[in-house]
N, C-alpha and C positions, 0 to 999 in steps of 0.2 A: 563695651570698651570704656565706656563713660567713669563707667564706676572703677574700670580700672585705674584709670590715668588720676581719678582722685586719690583712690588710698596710693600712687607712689608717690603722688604731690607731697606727702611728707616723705620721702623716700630719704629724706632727710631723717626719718624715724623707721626703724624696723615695725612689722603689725605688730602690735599688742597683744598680750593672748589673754587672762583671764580677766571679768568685768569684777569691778566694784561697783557697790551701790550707789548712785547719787540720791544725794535726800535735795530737799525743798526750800523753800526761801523760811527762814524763822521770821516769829513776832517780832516786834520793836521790843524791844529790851525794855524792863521795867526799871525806875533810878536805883542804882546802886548794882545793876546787870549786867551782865557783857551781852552786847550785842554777837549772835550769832552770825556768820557769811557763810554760805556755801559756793566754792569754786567749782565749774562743772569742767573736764580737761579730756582728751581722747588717750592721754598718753598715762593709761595704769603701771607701766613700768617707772614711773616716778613720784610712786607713794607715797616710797619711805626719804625720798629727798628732801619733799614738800613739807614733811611731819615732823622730822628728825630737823633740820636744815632752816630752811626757808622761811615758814610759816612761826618758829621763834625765835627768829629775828626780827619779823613786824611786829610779835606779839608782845616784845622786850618792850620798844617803843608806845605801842600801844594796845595799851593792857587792858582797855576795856570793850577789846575787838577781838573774837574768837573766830579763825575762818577755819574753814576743814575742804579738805581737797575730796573731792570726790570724782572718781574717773570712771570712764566707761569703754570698753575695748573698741581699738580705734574704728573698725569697721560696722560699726553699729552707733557709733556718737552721732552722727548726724540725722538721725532718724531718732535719737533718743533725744535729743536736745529737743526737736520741733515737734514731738509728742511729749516731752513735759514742760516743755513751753506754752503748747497749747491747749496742755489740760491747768495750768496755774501749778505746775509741781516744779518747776523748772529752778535751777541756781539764780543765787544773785548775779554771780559773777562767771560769765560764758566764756571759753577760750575760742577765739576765733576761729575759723577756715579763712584761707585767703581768697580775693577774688571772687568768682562765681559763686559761690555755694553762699560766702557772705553776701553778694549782695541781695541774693533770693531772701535770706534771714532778716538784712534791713529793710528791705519791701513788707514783709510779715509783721513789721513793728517789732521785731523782738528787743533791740534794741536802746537803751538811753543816748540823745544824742548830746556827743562829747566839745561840740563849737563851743572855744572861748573859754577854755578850759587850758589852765594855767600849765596843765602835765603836755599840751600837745607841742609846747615849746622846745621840749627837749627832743625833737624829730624833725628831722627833713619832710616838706612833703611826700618826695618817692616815698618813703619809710610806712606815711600814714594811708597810702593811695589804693593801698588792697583793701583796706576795711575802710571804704569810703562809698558815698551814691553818687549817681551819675551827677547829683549837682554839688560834690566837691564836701558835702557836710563828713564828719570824720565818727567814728563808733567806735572801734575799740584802738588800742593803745599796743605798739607792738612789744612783741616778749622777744623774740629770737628770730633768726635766718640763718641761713645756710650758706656755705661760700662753695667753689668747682674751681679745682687748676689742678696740678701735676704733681703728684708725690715722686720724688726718684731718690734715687740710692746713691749715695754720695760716695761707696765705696769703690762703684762699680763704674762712677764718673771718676773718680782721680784711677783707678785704676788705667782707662781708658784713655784720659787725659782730655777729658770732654769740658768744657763750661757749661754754665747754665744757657741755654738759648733765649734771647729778646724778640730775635725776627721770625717769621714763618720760612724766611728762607735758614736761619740756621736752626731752628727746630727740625727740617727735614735734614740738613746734614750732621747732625746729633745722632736721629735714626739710621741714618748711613750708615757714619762709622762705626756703632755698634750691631747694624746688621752683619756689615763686611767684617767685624773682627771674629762671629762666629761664636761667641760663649753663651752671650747671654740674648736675652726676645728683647727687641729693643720697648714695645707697647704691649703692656697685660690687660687687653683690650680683647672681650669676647663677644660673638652677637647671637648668644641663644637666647639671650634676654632683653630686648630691645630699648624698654625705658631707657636704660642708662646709656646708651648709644647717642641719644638725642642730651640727658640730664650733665652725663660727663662729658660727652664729645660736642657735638654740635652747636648746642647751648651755650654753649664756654668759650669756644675758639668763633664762632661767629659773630656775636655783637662786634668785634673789630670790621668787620667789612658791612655790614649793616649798623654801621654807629651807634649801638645801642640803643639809646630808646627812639634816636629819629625815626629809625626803621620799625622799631615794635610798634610803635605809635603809627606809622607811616602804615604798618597791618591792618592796625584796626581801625583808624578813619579813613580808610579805601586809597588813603593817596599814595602808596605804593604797592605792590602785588612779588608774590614768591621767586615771578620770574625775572624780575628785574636782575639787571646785573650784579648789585651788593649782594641780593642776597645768595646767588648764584656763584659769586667768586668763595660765598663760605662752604654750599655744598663742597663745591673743588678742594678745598682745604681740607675737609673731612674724610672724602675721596680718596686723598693723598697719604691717608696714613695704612690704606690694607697694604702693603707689601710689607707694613713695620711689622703684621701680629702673627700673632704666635701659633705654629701647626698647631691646623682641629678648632680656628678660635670659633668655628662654624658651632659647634658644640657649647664651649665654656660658659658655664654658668656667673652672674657676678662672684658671686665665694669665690669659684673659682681663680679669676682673675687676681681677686685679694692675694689670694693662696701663692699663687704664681710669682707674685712680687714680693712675699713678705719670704718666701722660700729664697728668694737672692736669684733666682732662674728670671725676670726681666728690670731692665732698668729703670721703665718709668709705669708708673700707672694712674692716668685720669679718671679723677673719682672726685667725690663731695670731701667737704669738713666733717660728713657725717661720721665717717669712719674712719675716723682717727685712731679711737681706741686699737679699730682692727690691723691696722695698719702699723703702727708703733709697737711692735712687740718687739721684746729683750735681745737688744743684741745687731738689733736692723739699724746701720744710720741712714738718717731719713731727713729729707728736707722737700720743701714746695716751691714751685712756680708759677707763676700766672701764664694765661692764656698768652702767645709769643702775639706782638703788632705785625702790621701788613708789612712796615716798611718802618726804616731805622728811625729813632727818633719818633714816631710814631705815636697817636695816641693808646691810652693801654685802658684796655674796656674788663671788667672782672663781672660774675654772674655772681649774684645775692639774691638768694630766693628769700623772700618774706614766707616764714614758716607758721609762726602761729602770733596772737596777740588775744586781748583781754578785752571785754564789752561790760558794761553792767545790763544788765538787764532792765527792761521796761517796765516788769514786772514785780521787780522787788520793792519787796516792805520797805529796806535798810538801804534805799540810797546815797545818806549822808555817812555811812561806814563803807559801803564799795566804793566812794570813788575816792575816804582815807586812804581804803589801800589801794587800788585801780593807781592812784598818783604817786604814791610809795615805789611802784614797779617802774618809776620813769627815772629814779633816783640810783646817785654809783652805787648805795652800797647793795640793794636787790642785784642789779644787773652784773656786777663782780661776781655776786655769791652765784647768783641762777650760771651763769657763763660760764666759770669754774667747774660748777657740778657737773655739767654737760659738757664736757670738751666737745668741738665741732661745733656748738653752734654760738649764733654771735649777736652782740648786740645791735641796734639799727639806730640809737641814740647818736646824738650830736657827741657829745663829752664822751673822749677815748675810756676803755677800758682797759685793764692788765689784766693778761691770762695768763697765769699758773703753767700751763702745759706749753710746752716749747711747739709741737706741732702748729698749736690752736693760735699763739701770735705769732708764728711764723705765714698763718694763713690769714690771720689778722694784719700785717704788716703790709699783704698785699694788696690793701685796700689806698692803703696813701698815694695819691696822684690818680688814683684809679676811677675813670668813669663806671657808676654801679649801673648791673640794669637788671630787672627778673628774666625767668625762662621767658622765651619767647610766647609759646604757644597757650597759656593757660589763663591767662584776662581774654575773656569775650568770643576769645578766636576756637575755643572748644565748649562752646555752650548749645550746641547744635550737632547735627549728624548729617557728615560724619566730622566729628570734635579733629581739628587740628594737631594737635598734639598727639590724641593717636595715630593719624597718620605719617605722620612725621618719624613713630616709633618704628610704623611698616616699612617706609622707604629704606627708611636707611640702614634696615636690615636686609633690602632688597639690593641694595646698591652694596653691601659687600657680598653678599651670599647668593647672588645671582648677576651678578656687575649689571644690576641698571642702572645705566647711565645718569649723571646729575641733571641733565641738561630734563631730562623724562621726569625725573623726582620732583622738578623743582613746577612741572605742565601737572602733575600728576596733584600736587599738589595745593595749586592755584584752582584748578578746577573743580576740587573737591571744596575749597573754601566758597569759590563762588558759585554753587549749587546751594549754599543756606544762608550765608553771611551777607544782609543786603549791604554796607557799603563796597564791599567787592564784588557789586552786578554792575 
């Protein structure tokens, strides 16, 4: 399960399917040479971005710096990085994993370390805290995240004469009245596939009752537990959305779900930034909302998953050319262009960006005023067995598809944390 919950950690990114080669670090250039970089990345579906795109617009600026993207299929990069890392074949320039798997990498030395480093300015610390060591030093530089709230169908709210909802009490009667009018599913919400039950649902609507990162934090330095009441009043809230979903959602795959909203057959459906693309098809109006507050007025909490970022490597020949460009990817006009290519994902930099795609700042827009905070379960609290986050995926596909109780989910699942996780003994 371990290995699962990482490859949907980019769930933010579909698997990759075929590899390309990564090659190795080049010599130091001789005068009058370009210096060679090798980028090493999981996500081979963005070749022809990097080739075509990206990589000559840094090379416009600077011309005596040649990088080449090299990828490797998602489910096999991390084992191919820490095998050509540890044989010396490895990239200059690493794309990160977030959290666990990075800090295992920085324990390994793989790593140059980034302190005091003029590019780290253009980030919040949350932003830089996934690719960090337990004493706060900082390694790579972030590229992208992912945002979670509520696509709905804007036709099918003025039809209905619905508004957008702010509170959780007018999110539930939103679902009402389009339950009771009978045409359409009011949640394209399925649980045959459980990650996104936790990625879109839980994750999303709960940092308001567990405050965000008081409570994540509160996880993992032992001083709060699952069963407290905040985090309890979020299962309830999540609980409260089975009478919305759609017969059979026992079955529906995520596609499916897609399929069901982009079809005009439900009103809203909670999903990532990731799938925008899928979402937005010809003809659908479509808008976003964030996760609704406890209570009016209310603070308003949005989930930003920190997806990937950039490290130089320890190892390289060329590290007065990676961290040219390494410090180039903290500047607008990278993070415009990369942000752009990729509708759904988003910058983590301080200095706002313009997206292109109406969806992408419309999901952008909901960050203003908004406390950011990552998925719950995946810094620390799933680095052990059994990993948190999987768990979390089983409840609460137990609690709609067999009604176990929240109150069980939330025993069920303190107790599986404090079986390995010593600050919660």
């Amino acid at each position: 399960m371990v290995a699962a919950a990482a490859a949907v950690l980019t769930a933010a990114c579909a698997p990759s399917a075929t590899p390309v080669t990564t090659g190795g670090s080049a010599a130091p250039a001789a005068a009058g040479e370009k210096t060679v970089l090798t980028l090493g990345s999981w996500r081979t579906e963005d070749l022809a971005m990097w080739e075509d795109e990206i990589l000559p617009a840094f090379e416009k600026s600077h011309p005596d710096i040649d990088v080449k993207f090299a990828a490797t299929n998602t489910n096999e990069y991390n084992a191919a990085i820490q095998s050509q890392v540890d044989g010396g074949t490895g990239p200059d320039l690493i794309t990160c994993r977030p959290y666990d798997v990075n800090r295992s990498w920085i324990k390994k030395g793989y790593f140059e370390k980034l302190d005091g480093k003029p590019m780290l300015e253009a980030f919040e610390p949350l932003a830089l805290d996934p690719w960090s060591d337990d004493a706060g030093s900082r390694y790579c530089l972030p590229t992208a995240a992912v945002l979670a709230g509520f696509y709905y169908n804007k036709d099918i709210f003025a039809e209905l004469g619905l508004q957008v909802p702010t509170t959780q009490d007018e999110f539930l009667a939103v679902l009402k009245k389009i339950k009771d009018n009978g045409k359409y599913t009011p949640l394209a919400v399925g649980s045959s596939e459980s990650w996104q039950l936790a990625y879109n649902g839980l994750y999303s609507i709960g940092p308001v009752y567990w405050k965000g990162e008081e409570g994540r934090q509160g996880l993992i330095k032992g001083t709060k537990k699952v069963t407290d009441p905040d985090f309890q009043k979020a299962f309830d809230a999540f609980a409260a959305w089975k009478p919305y979903l759609p017969k059979g959602f026992e079955s529906l795959k995520y596609p499916d779900m897609t399929q069901l909203f982009t079809l005009g057959k439900a009103a809203i459906l909670p999903d990532g930034s990731w799938n925008i693309n899928q979402v937005a098809v010809d003809g659908l109006n479509v808008g976003v909302f964030g996760p609704p507050t406890d209570v009016p007025g209310g603070d308003r909490y949005l989930q930003e998953m920190p997806d990937m970022a950039i490290g130089i490597s320890a190892a390289s020949k060329n590290k007065a050319a990676a961290e040219e460009f390494l410090a180039w990817t903290a500047t607008p006009e990278f993070l415009e262009l990369y942000v752009n290519k990729l509708p759904g994902f988003f910058s983590m930099a301080k200095q706002p960006v313009t997206y292109t795609n109406p969806l992408a700042q419309a999901f952008a827009d909901l960050k203003n005023g908004a406390k950011l905070t990552p998925r719950l379960g995946l810094d620390r609290l799933s680095a052990g067995t059994p990993p948190f986050d999987d768990e979390v995926w089983r409840v609460l596909q137990l609690m709609l598809n067999e009604d176990l109780s929240t109150q069980k989910a939330t025993e069920e699942l303190q107790k599986g944390l404090a079986s390995w996780y010593t600050p919660q003994q």
